[in-house]
N, C-alpha and C positions, 0 to 999 in steps of 0.2 A: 586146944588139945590137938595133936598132931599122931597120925598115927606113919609107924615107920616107913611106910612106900605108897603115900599117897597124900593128899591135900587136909586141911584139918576138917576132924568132925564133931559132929557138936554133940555138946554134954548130954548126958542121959537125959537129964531132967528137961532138957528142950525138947528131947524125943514124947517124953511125957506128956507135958504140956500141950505139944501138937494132938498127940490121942485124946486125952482130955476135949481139945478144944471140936475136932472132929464126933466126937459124942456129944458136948453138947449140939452143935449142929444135925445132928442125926436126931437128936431129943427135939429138937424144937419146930423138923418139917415132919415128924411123927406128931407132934402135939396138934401141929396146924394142921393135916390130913385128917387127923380124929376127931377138931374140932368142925373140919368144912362138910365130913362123915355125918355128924350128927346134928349139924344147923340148915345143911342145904346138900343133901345125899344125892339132890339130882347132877351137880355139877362134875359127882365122880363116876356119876352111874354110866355113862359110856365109855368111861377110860378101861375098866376090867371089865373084863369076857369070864366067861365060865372054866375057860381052862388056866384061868390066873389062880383060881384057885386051890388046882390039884399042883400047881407046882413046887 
């Protein structure tokens, strides 16, 4: 597809696709976070401070 005064862009559904594929990737270092959370909480424990929390 080609739009009038510039190079072509891609279909909707690629646009989609790419959100889609960016959510899963967001779901899966959520997943891994929660799970390193709750198996071995010391390895996050100095990465947040106290004020990570009011942000």
């Amino acid at each position: 597809m080609r739009t009038p005064h510039g190079p072509p862009t891609r279909p909707t559904c690629w646009r989609r696709r790419g959100l889609t594929r960016l959510e899963l990737v967001t779901e899966a270092v959520r997943a891994a976070l929660e799970e390193t959370a709750c198996t071995a909480d010391h390895l996050l424990a100095n990465l947040v401070d106290e004020e990570w929390g009011r942000r």
